[in-house]
C-alpha positions as CSV (number, residue, x, y, z in Angstrom):
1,X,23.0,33.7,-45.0
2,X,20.5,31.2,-43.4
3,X,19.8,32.1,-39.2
4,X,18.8,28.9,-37.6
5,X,17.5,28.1,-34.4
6,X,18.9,24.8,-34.4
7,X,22.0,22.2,-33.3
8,X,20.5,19.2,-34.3
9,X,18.8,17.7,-37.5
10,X,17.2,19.8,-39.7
11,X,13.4,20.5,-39.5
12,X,11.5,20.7,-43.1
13,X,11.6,24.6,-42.5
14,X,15.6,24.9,-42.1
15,X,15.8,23.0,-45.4
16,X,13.4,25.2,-47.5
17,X,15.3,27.9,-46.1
18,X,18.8,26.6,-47.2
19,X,17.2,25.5,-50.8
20,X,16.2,29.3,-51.0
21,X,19.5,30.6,-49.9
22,X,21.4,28.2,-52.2
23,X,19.6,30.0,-55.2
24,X,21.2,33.2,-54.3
25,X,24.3,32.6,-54.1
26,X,26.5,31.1,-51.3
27,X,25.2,29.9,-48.6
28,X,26.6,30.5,-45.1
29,X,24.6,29.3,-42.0
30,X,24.4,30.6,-38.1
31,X,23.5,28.2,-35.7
32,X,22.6,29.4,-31.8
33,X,25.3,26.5,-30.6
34,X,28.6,24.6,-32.0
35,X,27.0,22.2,-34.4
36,X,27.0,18.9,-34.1
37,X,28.1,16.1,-36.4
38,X,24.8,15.5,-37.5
39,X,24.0,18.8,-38.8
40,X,27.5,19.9,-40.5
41,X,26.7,16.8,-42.7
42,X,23.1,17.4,-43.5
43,X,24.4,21.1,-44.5
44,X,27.0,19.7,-46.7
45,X,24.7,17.9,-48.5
46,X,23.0,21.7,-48.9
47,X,26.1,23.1,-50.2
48,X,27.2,25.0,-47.1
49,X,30.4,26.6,-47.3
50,X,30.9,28.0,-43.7
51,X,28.6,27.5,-40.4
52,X,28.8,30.6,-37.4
53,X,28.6,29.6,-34.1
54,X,29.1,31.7,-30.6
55,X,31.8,30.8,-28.6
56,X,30.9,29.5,-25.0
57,X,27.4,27.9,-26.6
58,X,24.4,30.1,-26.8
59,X,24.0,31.0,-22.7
60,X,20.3,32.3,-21.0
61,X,20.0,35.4,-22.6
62,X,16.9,35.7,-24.8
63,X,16.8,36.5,-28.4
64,X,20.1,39.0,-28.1
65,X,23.1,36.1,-28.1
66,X,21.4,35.2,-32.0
67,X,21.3,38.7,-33.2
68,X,24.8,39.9,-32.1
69,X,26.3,36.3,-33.8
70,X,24.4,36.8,-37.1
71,X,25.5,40.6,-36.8
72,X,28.8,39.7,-36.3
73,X,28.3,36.7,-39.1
74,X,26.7,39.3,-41.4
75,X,29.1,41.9,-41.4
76,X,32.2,40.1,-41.5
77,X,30.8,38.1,-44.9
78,X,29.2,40.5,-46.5
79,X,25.9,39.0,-46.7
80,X,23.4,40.8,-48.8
81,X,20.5,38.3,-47.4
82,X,19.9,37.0,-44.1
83,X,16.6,34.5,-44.2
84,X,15.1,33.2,-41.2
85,X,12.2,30.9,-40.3
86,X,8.7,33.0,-39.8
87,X,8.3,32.1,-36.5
88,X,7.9,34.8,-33.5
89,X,11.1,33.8,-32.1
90,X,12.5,34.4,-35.7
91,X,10.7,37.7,-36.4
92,X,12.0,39.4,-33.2
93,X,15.3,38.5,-34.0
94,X,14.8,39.7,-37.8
95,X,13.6,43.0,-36.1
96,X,16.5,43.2,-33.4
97,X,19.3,42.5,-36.9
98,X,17.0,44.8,-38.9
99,X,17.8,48.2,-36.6
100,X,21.6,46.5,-36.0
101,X,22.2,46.3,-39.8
102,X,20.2,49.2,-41.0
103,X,18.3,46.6,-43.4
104,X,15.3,46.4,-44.9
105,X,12.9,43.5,-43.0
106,X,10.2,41.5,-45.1
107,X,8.3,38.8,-43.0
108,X,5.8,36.4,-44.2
109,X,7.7,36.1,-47.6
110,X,6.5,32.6,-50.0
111,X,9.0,33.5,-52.5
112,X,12.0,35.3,-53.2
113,X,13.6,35.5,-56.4
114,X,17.5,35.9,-57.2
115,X,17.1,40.1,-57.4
116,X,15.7,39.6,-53.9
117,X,12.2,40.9,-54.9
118,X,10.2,39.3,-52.2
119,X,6.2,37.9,-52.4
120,X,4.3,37.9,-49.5
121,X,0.1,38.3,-48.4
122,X,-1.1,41.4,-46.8
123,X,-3.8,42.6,-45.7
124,X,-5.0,39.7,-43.6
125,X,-4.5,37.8,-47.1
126,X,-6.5,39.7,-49.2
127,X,-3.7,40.8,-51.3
128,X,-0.2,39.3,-52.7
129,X,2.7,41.8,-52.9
130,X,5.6,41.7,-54.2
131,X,8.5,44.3,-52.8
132,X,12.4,44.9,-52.4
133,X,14.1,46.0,-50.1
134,X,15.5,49.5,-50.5
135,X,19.2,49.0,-48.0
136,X,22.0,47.0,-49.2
137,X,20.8,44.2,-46.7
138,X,17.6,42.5,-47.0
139,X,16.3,39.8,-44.0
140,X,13.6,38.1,-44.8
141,X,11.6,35.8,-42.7
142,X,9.9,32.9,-45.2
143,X,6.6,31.2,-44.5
144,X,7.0,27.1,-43.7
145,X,5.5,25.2,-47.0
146,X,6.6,27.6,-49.5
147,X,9.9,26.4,-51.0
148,X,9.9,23.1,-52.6
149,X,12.2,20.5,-51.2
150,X,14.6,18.3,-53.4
151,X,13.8,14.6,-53.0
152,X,17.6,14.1,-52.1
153,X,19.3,17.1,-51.4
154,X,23.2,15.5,-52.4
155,X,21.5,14.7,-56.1
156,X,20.1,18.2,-56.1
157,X,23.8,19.7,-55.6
158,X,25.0,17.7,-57.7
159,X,22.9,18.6,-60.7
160,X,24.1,22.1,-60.8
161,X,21.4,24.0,-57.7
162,X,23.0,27.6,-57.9
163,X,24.8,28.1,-54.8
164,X,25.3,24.5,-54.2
165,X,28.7,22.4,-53.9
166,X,28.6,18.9,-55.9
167,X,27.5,15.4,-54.0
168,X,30.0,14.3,-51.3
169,X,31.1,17.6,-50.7
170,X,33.6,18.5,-47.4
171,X,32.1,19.6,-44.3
172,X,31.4,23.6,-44.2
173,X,34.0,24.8,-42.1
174,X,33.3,26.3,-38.6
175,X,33.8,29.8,-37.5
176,X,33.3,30.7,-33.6
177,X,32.8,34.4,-32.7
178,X,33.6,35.6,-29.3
179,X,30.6,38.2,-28.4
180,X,30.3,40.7,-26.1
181,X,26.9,41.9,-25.9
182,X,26.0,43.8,-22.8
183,X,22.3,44.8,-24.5
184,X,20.3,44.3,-21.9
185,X,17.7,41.2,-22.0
186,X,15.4,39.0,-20.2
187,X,16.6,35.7,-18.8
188,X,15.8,32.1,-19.3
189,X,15.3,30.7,-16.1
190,X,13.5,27.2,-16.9
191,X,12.1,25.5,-19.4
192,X,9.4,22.5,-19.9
193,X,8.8,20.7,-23.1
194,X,5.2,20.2,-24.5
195,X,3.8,16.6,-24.6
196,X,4.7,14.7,-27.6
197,X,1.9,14.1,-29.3
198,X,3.8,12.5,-32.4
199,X,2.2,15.0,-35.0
200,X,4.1,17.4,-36.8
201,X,4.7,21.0,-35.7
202,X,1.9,23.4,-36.6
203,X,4.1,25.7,-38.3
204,X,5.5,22.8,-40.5
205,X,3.0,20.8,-41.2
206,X,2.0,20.2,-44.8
207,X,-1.6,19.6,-43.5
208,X,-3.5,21.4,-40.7
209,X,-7.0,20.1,-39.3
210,X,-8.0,23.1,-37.5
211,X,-11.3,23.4,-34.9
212,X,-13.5,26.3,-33.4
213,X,-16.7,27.2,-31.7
214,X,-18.5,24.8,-33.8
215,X,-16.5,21.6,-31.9
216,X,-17.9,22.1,-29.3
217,X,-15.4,20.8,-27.4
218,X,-15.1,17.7,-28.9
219,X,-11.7,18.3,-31.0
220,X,-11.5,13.7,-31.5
221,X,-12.9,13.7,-35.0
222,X,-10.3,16.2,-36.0
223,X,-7.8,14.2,-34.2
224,X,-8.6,11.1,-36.4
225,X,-8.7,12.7,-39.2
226,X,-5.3,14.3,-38.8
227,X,-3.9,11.4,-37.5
228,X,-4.9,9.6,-40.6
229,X,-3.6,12.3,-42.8
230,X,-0.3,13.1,-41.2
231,X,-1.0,16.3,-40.4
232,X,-1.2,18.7,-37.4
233,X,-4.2,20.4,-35.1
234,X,-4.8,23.7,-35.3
235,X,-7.5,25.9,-33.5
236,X,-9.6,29.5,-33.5
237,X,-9.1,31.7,-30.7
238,X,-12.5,31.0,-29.5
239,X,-11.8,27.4,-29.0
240,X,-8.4,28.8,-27.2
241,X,-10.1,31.1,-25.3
242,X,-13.0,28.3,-24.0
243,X,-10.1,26.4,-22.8
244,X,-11.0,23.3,-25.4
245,X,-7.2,23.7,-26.5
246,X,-4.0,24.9,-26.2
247,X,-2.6,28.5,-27.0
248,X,0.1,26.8,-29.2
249,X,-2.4,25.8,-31.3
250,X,-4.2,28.7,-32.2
251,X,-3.9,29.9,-35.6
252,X,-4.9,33.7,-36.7
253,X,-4.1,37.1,-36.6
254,X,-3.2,37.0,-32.9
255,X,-1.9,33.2,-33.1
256,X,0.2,31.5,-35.5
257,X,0.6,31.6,-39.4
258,X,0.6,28.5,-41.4
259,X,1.2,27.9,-44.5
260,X,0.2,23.7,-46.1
261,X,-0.7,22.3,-48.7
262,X,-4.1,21.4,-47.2
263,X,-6.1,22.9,-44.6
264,X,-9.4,22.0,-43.2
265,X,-11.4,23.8,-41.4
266,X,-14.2,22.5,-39.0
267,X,-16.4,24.8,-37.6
268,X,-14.9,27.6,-37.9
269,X,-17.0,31.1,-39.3
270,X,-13.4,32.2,-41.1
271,X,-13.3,35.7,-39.8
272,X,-10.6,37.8,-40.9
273,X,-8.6,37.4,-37.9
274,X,-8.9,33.2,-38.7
275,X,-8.0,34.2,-42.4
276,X,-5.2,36.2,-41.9
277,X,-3.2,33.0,-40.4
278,X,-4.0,30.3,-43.2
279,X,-5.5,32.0,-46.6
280,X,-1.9,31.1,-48.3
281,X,-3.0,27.3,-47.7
282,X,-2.5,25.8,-50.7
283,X,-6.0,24.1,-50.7
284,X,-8.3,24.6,-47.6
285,X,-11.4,22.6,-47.3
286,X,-14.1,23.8,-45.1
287,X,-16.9,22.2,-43.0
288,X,-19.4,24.3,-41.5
289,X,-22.8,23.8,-40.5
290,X,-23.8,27.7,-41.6
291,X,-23.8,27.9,-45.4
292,X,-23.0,31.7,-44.6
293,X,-20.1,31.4,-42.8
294,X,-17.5,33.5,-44.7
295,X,-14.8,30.7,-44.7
296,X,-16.7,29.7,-47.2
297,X,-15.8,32.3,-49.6
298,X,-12.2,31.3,-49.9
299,X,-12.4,27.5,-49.2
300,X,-11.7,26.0,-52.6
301,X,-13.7,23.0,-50.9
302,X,-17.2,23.7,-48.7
303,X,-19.2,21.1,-47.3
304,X,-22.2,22.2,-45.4
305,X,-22.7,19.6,-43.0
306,X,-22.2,18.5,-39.3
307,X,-18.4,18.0,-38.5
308,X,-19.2,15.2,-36.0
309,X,-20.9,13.4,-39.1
310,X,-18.8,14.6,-42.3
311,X,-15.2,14.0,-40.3
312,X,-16.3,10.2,-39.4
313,X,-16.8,9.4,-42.8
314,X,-13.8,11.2,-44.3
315,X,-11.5,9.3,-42.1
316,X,-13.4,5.8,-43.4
317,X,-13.2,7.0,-46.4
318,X,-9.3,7.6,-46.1
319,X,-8.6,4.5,-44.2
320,X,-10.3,2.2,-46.6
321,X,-8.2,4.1,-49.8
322,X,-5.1,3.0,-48.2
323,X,-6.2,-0.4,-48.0
């Protein structure tokens, strides 16, 4: 069972999450709202058989509406597996379901094989795990990046994906659960939408330029180069905490996780709180002016230089590749 925290069209991290599901068995999908025609025909394409929705939509209850619906959702299929994105919206809901379903929680997973054995980093990624869960229910919350995504999700059914129904297959059907949950919980009371900036999210994007003390500041040549790679900006807590950038963009043990297929880092020392929220990157590239700096020692790339003079040139560099 797949917990979403979407109505509309799928992000990159809902459809790792349903390739994952779809090799364990059948898929069945909660959705915080009643899904739109849009999404019950992207999760056809997935091999959906059913989609769990709350009756009277999803209200202004924090967190608690999504945990008693995928309780509900859970218990009355049978699920063995719940997976979730790893975001910290996710996680407190996969902690909330956790206690509900006396289950077994593994967060920060990168794979998950059919006898639900479960790999994740630890130790501020310093080691690479692999564990099970010991309850009858296992929820897992799975790093963005980590599952590999068919090029066309129909043709990927229809070859044979365990889990999957064949090409053109119906519409998973709809079931609405009336709830009644009188847990106590905090209150939306307004909301306000970032500015677009027209990257991807930072917990989604398959490339992260990420900036610290060593900016300065001046995060513009890691804007250029991101822009010119498709990718996102990220950021230290120092540079968060000098007020150069936002909080959403902080990346670390007390910021977000990310897990692409390239990060750079520019300026950054890499202490272990930097570390432990990008060292599953699948390639990270580093640019610091101290040849010390410990980045260095899990960078598969280092270039000792001045960011403000190596990030220029990498993005002419780029630019002129693509003609």
């Amino acid at each position: 069972m797949v917990v979403l925290a979407t109505t509309d069209r799928l992000r990159r991290a809902d459809r790792e999450l349903l390739v994952l599901a779809g090799t364990l068995g059948e898929t069945h999908v909660v959705v915080p709202d009643a899904p739109g025609d849009a999404l019950l025909g992207e999760l056809a394409a997935h091999g959906v058989g059913a989609v769990h929705a709350p009756e009277g939509g999803p209200g202004d209850r924090l967190t608690t509406p999504v945990v008693a619906l995928a309780e509900a959702a859970a218990r009355e299929t049978g699920a063995t597996a719940l997976l979730l994105a790893a975001t910290p919206e996710a996680k407190d809901v996969a902690a909330r379901l956790g206690v509900r379903l006396g289950a077994g929680v593994v967060t920060d997973v990168v794979a998950l094989d059919a006898d639900l054995v479960a790999t994740k980093s630890v130790l501020a990624g310093g080691w690479t795990t692999r564990c099970r869960a010991t309850s009858p229910v296992l929820i897992a919350t799975v790093r963005p990046n980590s599952v590999e995504l068919p090029a066309d999700p129909a043709a990927h059914a229809a070859a044979g994906a365990p889990g999957a129904g064949p090409a053109g297959a119906q519409r998973p059907r709809v079931r609405t659960h009336a709830l009644e949950d009188t847990v106590p919980a905090a209150r939306v009371v307004g909301r306000s939408a970032l500015p677009a900036s027209g990257r991807p999210a930072l917990g989604e994007a398959r490339v992260v330029v990420a900036g610290g003390r060593g900016t300065g500041g001046d995060f513009g040549p890691l804007e250029a180069l991101a822009d010119v790679l498709g990718g996102a900006i990220g950021a230290s807590r120092a540079a968060v905490d000098a007020g150069w950038i936002g909080p959403e963009a902080q990346v670390g043990q007390t910021g977000r996780t990310v897990s692409p297929q390239l990060y750079v880092s520019c300026g950054i020392s890499g202490a272990v709180q930097q570390r432990a929220g990008m060292q599953t990157a699948g390639t990270i590239v580093a640019v610091n002016k101290d040849e010390q700096a410990p980045v260095f020692e899990i960078a598969d790339l280092g270039i000792v230089g001045d960011l403000q003079k190596v990030l220029p040139q990498a993005v002419e560099h780029l630019r002129a590749l693509r003609g």
